[in-house]
N, C-alpha and C positions, 0 to 999 in steps of 0.2 A: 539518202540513198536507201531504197527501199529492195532486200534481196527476196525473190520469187522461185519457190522450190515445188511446181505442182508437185502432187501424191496421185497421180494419174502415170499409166504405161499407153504403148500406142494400143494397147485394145481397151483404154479406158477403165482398168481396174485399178484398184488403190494398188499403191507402194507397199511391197512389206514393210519396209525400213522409214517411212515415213513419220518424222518429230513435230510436222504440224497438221492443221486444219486442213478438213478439205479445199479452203480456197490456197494450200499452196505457201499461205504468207504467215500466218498468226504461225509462235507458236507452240507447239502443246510445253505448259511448264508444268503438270500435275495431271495425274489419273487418278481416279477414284472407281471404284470395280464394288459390284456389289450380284447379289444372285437372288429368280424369283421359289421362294421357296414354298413350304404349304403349311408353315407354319402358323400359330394360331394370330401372332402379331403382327404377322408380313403388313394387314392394312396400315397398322399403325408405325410400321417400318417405312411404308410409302411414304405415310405425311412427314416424317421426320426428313426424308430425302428432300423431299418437294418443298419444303419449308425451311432448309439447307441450302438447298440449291437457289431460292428465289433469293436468299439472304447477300448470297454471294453476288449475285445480280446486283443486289442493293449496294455491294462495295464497291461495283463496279467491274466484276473479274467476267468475263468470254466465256460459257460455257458450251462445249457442243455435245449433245446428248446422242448416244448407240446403245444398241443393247447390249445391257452389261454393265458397258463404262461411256464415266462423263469426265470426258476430255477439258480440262484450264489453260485459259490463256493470262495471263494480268497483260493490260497494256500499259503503256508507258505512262497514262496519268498517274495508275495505280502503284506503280514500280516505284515514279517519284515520289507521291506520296509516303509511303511506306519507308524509303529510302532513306527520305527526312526523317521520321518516326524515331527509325534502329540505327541512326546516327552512321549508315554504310558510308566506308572509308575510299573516296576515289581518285584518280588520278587528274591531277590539276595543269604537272608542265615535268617535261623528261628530269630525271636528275644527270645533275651536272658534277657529281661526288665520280672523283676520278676513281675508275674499276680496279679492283684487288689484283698485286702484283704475280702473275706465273709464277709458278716455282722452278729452278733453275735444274731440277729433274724431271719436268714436266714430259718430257719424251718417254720418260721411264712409266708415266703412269696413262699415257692415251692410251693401250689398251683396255684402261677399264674407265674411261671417258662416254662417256654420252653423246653423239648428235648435240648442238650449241640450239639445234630449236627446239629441244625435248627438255633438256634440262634449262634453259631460259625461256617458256614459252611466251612470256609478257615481257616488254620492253621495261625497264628499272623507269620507276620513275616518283615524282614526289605527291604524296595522297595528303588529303584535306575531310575531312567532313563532310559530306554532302547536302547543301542545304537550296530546298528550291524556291526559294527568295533569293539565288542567286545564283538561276540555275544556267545562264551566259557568262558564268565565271569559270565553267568547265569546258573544254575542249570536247561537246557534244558530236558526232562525227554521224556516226549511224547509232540512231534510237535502237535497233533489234540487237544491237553488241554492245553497246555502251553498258550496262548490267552483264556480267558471264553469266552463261544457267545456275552457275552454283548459287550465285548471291538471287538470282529469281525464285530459284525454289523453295529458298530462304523465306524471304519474302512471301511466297505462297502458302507456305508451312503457315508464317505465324498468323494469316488471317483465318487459315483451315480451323488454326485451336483456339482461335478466341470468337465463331462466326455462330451466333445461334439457332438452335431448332425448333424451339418451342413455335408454339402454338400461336399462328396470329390473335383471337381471339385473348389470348393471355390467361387462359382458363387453365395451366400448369404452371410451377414453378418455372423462370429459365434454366436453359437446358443449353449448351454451348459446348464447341470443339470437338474435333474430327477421333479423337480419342475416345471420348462417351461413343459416337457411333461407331466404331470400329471395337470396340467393350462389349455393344451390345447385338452387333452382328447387320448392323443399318445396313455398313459397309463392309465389303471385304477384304479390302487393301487401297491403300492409301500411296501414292509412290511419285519422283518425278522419272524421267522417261531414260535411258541411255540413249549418248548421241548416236551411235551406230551398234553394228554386230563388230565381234571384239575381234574376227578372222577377216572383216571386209570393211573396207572403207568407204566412207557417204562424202562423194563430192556434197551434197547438199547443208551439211552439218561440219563441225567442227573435228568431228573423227578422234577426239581424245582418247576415246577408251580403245580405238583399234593403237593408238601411239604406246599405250599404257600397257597393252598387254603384248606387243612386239619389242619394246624394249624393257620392260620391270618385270610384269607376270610369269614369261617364260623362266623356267629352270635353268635352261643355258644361260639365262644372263645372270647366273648367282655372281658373279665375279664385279659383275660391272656396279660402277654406282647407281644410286636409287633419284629419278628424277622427282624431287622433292617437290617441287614450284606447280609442276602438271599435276604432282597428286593433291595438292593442295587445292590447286584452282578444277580441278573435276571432282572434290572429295568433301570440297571443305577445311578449314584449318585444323581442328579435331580430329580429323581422322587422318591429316599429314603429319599433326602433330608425333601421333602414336607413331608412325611409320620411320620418323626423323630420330625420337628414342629410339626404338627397334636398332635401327641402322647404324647409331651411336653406339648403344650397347655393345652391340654383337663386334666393333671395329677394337672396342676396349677392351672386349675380353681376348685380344689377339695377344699381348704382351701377359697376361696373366697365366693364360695358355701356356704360353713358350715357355716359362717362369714354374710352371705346376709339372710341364712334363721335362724340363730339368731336374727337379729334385725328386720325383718318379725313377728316374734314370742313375740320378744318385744309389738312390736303394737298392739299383739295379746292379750295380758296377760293386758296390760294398758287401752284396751278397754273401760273399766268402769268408768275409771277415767277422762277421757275427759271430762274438763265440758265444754269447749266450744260448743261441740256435747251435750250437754244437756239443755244449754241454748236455741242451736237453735231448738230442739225438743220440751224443753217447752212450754206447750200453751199459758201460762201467760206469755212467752219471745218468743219465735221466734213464736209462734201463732198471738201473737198482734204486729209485726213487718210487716208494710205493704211497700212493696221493689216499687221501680220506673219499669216503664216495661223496658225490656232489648230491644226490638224494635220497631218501631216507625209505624208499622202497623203490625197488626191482634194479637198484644200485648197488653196485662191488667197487673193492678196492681196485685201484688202476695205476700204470706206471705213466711215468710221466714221460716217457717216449713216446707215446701215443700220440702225445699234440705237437712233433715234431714236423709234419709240413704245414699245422696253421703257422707254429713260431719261424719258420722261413717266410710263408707269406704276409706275416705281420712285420716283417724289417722292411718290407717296401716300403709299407707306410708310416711306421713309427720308425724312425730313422732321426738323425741329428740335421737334417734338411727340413724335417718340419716346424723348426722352431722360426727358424729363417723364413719359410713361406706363412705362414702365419702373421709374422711381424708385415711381412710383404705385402700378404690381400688387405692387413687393416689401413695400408698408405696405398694402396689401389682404388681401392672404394671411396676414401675421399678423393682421390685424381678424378675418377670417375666422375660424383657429384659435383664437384668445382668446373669441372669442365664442361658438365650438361648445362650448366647455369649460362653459362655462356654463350653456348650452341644457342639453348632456350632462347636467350636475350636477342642474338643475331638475326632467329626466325621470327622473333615476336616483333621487330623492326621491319625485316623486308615480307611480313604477312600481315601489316595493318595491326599488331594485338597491341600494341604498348600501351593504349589505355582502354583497352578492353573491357576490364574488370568492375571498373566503375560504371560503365556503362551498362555492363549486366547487371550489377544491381538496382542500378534507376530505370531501366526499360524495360526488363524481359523477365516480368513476375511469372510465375505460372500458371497458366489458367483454373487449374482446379485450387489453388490458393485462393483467385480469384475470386471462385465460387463458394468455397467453403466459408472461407472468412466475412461472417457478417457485418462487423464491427468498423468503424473507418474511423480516421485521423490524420490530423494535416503531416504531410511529409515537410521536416524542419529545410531540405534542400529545394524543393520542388514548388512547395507552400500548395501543393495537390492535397486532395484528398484522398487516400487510398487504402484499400485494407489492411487488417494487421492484425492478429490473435492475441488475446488475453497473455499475460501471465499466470497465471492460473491453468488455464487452460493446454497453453505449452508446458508446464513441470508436471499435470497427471501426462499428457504423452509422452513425454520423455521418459518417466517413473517407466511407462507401460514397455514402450521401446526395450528399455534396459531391463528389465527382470527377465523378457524377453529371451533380451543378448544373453545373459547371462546361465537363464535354462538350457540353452542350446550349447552354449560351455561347458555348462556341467555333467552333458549327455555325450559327449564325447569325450572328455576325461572318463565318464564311466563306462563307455566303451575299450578309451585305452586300458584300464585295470582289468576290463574284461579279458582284453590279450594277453597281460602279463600274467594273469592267471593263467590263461589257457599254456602257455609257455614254462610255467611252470608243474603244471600236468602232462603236460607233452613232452618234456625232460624225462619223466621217470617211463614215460609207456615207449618211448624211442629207445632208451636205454634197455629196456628189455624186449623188444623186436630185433635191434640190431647188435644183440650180445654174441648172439649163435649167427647171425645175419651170413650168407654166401657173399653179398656184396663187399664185407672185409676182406673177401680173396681176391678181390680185382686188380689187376699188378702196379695200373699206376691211379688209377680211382680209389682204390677203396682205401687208403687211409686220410683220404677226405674226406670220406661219408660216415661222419660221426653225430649223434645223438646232439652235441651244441649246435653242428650245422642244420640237420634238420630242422631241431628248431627253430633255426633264428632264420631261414627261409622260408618255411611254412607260416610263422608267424607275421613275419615280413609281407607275405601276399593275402595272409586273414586280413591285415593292418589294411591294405591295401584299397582292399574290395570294400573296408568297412569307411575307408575316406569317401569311393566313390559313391555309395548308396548316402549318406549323409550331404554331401553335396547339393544333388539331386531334392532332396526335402527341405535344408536351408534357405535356396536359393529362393523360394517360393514365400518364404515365412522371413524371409529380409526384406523384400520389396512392398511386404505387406504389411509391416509396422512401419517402414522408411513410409509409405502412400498414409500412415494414420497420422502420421506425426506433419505432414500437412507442409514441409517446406517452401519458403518462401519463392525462391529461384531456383533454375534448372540447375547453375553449377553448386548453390547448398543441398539440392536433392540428391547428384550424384556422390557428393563427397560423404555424406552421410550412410549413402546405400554401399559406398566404397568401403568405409569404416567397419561398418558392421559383418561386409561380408568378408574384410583380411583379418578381421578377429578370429571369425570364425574358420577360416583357414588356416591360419596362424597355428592356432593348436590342432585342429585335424592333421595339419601335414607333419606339423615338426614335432606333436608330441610324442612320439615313437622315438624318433632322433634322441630327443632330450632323455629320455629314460634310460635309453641304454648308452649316453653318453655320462649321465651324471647321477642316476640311483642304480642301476644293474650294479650288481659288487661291491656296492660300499656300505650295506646297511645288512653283511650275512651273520656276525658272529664267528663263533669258535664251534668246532666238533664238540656235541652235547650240550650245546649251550646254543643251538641255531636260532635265528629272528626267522619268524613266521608269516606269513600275506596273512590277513584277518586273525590275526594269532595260533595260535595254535590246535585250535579246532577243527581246521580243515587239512591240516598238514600239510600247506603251499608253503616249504621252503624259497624264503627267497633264492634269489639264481646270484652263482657265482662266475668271476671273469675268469676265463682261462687264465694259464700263467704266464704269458703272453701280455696280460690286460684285454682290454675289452674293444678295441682301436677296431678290432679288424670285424667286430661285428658289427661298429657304427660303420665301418664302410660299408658291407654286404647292406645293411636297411639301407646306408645313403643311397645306394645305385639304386637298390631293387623301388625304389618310392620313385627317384627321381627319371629314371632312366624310364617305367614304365608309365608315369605319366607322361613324359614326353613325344612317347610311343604312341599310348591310346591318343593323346591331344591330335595328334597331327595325323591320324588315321582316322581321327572322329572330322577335321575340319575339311579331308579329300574326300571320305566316303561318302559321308552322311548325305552332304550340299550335293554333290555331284547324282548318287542315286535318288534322292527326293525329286532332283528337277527333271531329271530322267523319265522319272513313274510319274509326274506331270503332265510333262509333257502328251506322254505317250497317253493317257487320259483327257487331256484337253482338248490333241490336237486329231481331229478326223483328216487323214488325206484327201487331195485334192481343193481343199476348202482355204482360203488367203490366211495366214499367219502372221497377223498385223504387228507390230514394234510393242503396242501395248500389250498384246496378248500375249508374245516373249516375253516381255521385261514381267510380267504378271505371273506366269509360269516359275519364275526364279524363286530363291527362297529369300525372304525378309531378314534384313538385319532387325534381329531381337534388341529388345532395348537395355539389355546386360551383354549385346553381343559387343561390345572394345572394350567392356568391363572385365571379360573372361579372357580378353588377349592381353590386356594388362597383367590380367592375376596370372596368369601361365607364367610371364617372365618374370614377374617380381617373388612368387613361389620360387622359381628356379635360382634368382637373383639372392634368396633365401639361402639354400642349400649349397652356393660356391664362395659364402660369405660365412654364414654362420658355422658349419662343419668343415669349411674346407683342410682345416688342420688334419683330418681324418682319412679326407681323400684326395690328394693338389690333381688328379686327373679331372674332375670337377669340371673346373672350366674350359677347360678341351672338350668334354663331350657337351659341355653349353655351348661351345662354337661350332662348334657341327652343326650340333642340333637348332641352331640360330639362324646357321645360312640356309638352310631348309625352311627355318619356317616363314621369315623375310619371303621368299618367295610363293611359299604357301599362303598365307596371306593374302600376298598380291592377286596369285592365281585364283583367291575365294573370292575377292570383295569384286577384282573384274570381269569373270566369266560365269560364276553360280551366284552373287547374290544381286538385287535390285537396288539400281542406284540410292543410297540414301539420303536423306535432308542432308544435305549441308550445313555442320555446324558450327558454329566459333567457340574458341578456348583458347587463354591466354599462355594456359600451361596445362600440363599433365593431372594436375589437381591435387588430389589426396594422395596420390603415389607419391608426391615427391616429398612430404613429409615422411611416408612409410617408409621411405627408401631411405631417408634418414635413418629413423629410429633404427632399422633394422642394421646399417652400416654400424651403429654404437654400439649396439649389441653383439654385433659380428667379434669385437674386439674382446668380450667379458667372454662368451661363448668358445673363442678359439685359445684363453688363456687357460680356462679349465680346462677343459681337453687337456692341452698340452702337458697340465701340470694333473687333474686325477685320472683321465681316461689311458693318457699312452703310458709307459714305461720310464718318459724320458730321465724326470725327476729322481726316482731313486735310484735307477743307473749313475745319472751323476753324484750324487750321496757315497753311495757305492765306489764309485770310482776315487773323490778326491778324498775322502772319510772312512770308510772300511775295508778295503781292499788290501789286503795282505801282504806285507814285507812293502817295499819303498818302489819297487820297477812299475811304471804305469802298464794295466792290463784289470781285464772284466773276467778273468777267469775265478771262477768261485761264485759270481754272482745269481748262479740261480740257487745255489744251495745256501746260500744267504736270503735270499728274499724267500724260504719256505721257512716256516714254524714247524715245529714238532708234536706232535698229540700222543697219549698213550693210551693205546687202545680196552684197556682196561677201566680206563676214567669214564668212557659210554655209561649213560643209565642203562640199568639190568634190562628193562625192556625193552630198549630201543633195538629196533632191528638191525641197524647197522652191527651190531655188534655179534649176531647169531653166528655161528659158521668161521670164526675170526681163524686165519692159521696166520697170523701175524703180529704184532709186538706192537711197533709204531706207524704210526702213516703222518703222512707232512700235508700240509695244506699252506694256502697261501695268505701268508700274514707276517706281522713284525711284533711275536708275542714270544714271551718267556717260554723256555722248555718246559716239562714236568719235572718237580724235584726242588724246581729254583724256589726261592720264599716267596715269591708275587708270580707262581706259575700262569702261563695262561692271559698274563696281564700284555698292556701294550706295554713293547719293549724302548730302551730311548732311543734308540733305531727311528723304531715308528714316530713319534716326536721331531728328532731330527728331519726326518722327512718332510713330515705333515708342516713343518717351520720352512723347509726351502719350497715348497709345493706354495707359499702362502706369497712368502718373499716373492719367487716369479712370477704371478698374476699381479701385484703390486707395481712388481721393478717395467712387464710387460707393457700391462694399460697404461701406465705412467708414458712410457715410451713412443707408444704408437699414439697416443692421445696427443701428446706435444706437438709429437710432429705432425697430426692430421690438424691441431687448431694454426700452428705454425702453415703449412701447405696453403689453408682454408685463406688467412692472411692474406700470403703470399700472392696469391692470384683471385681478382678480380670480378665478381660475378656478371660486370657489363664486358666489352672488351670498348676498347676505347676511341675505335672505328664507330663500333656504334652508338656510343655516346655525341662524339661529333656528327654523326650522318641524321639522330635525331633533335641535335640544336638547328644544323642545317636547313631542315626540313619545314620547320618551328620558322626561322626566320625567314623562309622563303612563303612560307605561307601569311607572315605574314605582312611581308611588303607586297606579296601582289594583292591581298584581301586591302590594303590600302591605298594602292593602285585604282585599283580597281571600283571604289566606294567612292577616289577623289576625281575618277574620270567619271561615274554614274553621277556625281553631284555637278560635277561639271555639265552636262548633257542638260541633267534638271534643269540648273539656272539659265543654259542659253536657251532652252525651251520657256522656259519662264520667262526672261526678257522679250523672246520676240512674239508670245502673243501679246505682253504688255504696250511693247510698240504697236503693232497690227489693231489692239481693243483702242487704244488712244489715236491713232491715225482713222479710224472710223468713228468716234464721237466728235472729232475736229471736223469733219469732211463737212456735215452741215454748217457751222459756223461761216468755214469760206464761202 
């Protein structure tokens, strides 16, 4: 059955919305767009077209030529061919695997149900390998649908980049793939077509992306499920894939949520009960507590009621609930990963991937490996011959890669030092702006607006501005060592470009975090005796933790990094796409003149080739920060889940309505993320033991409580004038300025050191010891604990589920009694073919005899 779609209206002009050929039938599976410009090389621009295009002719592919753009068809020989080639996975006979059973609250959850032909838009059925030596073994029906656009585009693609341009004559090197001319300006986009406009539907067409963006894209359907199968089968499995994490994520962080703003709420309700937050508010206790100045100019002495509503705002989060969440997210994160394994496995059965991976590394080399690589060798599987790179040759580019990696490392470490300096200058010049400051009269602000806060917010958005401009330059100097180092296949070139570029994130985002959760205040010294940044040269006192701890400035960075990339991301992926295709337009398009589907879809903006590399790293950065800190802040994952079900949609709204459909491409899995996602889960565990035990409070309050605490009634009263040391102001060296102007005796600073007078004055006290000993004990007792249980969990459950373990023997043995069906009724056919011209050849040498 042959379907017929003219691109004709009744006055005879083309369809806007038209997906094929002017005859109506072919149809269009690739556009290639290029401009005439007056350039010095435009001639030899032309021959490179013309020499491309005839090539293409040679494969066999429909070309129809406008100005502008040259419209592709592949037909069905080519499809086949090619089909066979990339080993495409097709449907051979319905499955007969009885469908998963309803859930006995299913009533409870059709509100957020899909339409049954949105979310199943292919009938289940059982796929084989497509091989066209045995191509009446499929259920052929209609040749224009038996391939879906996705797997043609596919197809299209991969003769685009391996189809060459050189020069018939042969008088240049070869020259090959749609990549070199789009590099070098041949062409100007490269794209296959959307089936319709995303507001109207094309009876003529399949109309997926109007489904796509009336049930998923819209914002009002945040609630509803995401039809996974449709975005697959219009996206490709690679980009369903992302969407299927996304959608996982965001469902897991719901119990994590609920879990982070319980022990929020804790803090909330226990408010009152802090009495170390009462002590230091007291005027007869933290009023007549006079502290050492924190630096060593434009610094005075100060009482320690001053920091009496950070130490209220810091029992939100330092609290006896965060030891519990803590333990909580490092058996969450493994839930998490055990259960994507799973999911992974489910989709990688009902979307063809189960042996994907092999397949991409025997078919789908890259073409500029192709190119590059001179040298050839027989493949030990294949017994081909094909290229392959020296040893040699691969360890100087790797060498190169990594010194690379590593300078780019080392420039943002020395970036971050650059902050912690500035933060330690910005300490002493805050401190004397807001000594006399009006703003301390503010009734219920200004005893928040203190010289720490300043800083550690100022500091926090230099931090801030200095990740984004750094990104921006990386980005450019990863893809160009990952392109020197010459990868073998597309999924080794991603995971490599992957690597390189979460390294370098890695410490961009979190080195900020990591400083002021694990050097800010543990490396300051004693009054007259302070440690120095560059030593003492420069007089950058290191920074000391409130008396508090330092909990509540790791929150204030966590939010201020995390909250406001979340911010810009998602204000960069509505704005940017949407005004670009805007100012496009309104550039491209003269009124009155026909606005053809190609010159839409051409208008839109290109998915970049680090563009699902940067929607990865978005959430796995974030994935970062509710994993590795979340000790610091349990509201975390609640603003991840907000911030989640927004961008789920965001997303959807970019990729269907502002960008151009892209290739279609297969992935068996997420890739190098799901190892990152690892690592960083491990780490989550080491990271949120410290916290707990150097950055909050928790530890020497319990020291304090079960060990020091006075007379035998359980109570915290006394603990802040226990956890101060004493200093005598007299012991200053004579020059030190701290000591000018003195009208005071002693000042207390925050430490577990001998008084003045004792015989080891000054020294650490066995207080401190004790401490530093249960501080060690519970990161030991901690990891011990959350590690058991996460290998134990890991155990416990299953990485296949075991539906689909059966559904892929199933499949396996149906494939292959009908493939021997099917070979014992084609042999059958042979031999009675063969017998009866034997009889008919011997009934006609007899004939003369009688």
């Amino acid at each position: 059955m042959m379907r017929v779609c003219l691109c004709v209206t009744e006055t005879e002009k083309p369809s806007k919305d038209s997906i094929f050929f002017q005859d109506g039938v072919r149809r269009i599976d690739f556009i290639l767009s290029y401009t005439d410009d007056n350039a010095k090389d435009w001639k030899k621009k032309q021959e490179w077209r013309e020499a491309f295009e005839a090539n293409l002719k040679k494969e066999g592919m429909e070309l129809e030529l406008g100005p502008y753009f040259v419209k592709i068809h592949a037909p069905w020989e080519v499809l086949v061919k090619y089909a066979d080639m990339l080993k495409v996975k097709v449907p051979f006979m319905p499955s007969d695997f009885p469908s998963s059973r309803r859930s006995k609250v299913e009533w409870l959850l059709k509100p957020f149900r899909l339409p049954e032909h949105i979310m199943n838009p292919e009938p289940d059925c059982f796929t084989t390998t497509f091989d066209k030596e045995r191509i009446d073994f499929f259920p052929i029906q209609d040749q224009d649908t038996f391939f879906p656009p996705s797997t043609r585009n596919r197809i299209v693609y991969h003769i685009l980049s391996r189809c060459s341009y050189s020069n018939r004559d042969g008088s240049e090197k070869e020259r090959k793939g749609i990549k070199q001319l789009l590099s070098n300006g041949t062409y100007t986009a490269a794209f296959p077509l959307h089936d319709c406009r995303y507001w109207l539907r094309d009876e003529c067409s399949e109309s997926e992306r109007y489904s796509l963006y009336h049930h998923w894209a819209r914002f009002l359907s945040f609630y509803k499920e995401q039809p996974l199968d449709l975005v697959r089968k219009y996206y490709g499995e690679k980009i369903g894939l992302y969407f299927a994490w996304l959608g996982f994520y965001t469902e897991m962080l719901v119990g994590a949520a609920v879990v982070g703003l319980i022990c929020f709420l804790f803090g909330v309700f226990t408010y009152k009960n802090n009495i170390w937050s009462k002590e230091i508010c007291d005027p007869t206790i933290g009023g007549s507590i006079v502290m050492c100045p924190l630096c060593d100019v434009n610094c005075t002495y100060w009482k320690l009621s001053s920091t009496c509503a950070s130490s209220w705002q810091s029992h939100l989060f330092d609290n006896s609930a965060t030891v519990f969440f803590a333990i909580f997210m490092g058996i969450w994160v493994t839930l998490f990963l055990e259960f994507w394994k799973r999911r992974q496995a489910q989709l990688g059965y009902e979307w063809d991937l189960v042996d994907f991976e092999e397949e991409q590394q025997l078919l789908q080399l890259r073409p500029e490996y192709e190119m590059k690589c001179k040298h050839r060798r027989r493949n030990p599987i294949t017994q081909e011959m094909e290229p392959y790179m020296p040893i040699t040759s691969k360890f100087a580019r790797t060498c190169l890669s990594s010194a690379t990696v590593l300078f780019w490392v080392a420039l943002i470490i020395a970036c971050i030092i650059g902050v912690i300096a500035y933060r330690l200058a910005a300490y002493a010049a805050f401190a004397k702006i807001m000594k006399d400051s009006p703003t301390s009269q503010l009734q219920f602000v200004g005893p928040l607006i203190t010289p720490q806060l300043a800083t550690s917010i100022t500091a926090s958005f230099l931090n801030f501005i200095i990740i984004m401009i750094l990104n921006v330059v990386y980005e450019r100097v990863a893809i160009w060592i990952t392109d020197k180092e010459i990868p073998k296949t597309h999924m080794e070139y991603e995971n490599r470009l992957t690597m390189k570029m979460f390294l370098f994130q890695f410490v961009n985002f979190y080195s900020a975090c990591f400083y002021v959760a694990f050097f800010k205040g543990k490396f300051v010294g004693y009054p007259g005796h302070y440690t120095y940044m560059f030593g003492g040269w420069r007089k950058l006192r290191n920074e000391e933790c409130a008396p508090g701890g330092c909990l509540m400035e790791l929150t204030t960075q966590l939010v201020i990094i995390m909250v406001g990339k979340q911010l810009c991301g998602n204000i960069q992926e509505v704005l940017l796409p949407w005004l670009r295709n805007l100012w496009g337009r309104h550039k491209a398009h003269s009124p009155g003149s026909i606005y053809c589907r190609w010159e839409q879809d051409h208008d839109l903006q290109a998915l970049s080739q680090l563009g699902l590399f940067y929607e990865y790293l978005e959430m796995v950065i974030q994935f970062g920060f509710i994993t590795l800190f979340v000790a610091s802040f349990p509201l975390a994952p609640l603003l991840a889940l907000f911030n989640n079900i927004v961008e789920v949609r965001v997303d959807a709204w970019k990729f269907t309505t502002q960008l151009r459909r892209p290739v279609a491409a297969k992935a068996h899995s997420i890739g190098a993320w799901e190892e990152i996602l690892n690592g960083v889960a491990v780490l989550s565990v080491v990271t949120n033991a410290f916290i707990v035990a150097f950055t909050s409070d928790m530890i020497p309050r319990l020291v304090y409580y079960y060990v020091y605490r006075p007379g035998d009634a359980p109570t915290m009263e006394g603990y802040i004038a226990n956890s101060l040391s004493i200093f005598k102001i007299s012991d200053f060296p004579p020059n030190d300025t701290v000591c000018q102007g003195r009208i005071f005796v002693r000042c207390k600073y925050r430490d577990y050191r001998y008084p003045p007078g004792h015989e080891n004055q000054y020294s650490h006290s066995l207080q401190f010891w004790h401490i530093l000993a249960a501080k060690l004990a519970f990161i030991i007792i901690m990891e011990h604990v959350v590690f058991i249980v996460k290998f134990f969990v890991a155990w416990m459950i299953p990485d296949i589920p075991e539906e689909v373990t059966a559904r892929i023997k199933r499949e396996r043995y149906h494939t292959q009694k009908k493939l021997h069906h099917y070979e014992l009724e084609k042999l059958r056919l042979q031999l009675s073919y063969g017998y009866g011209n034997f009889f008919a050849l011997s009934g006609m040498l007899l004939k003369p005899l009688k």
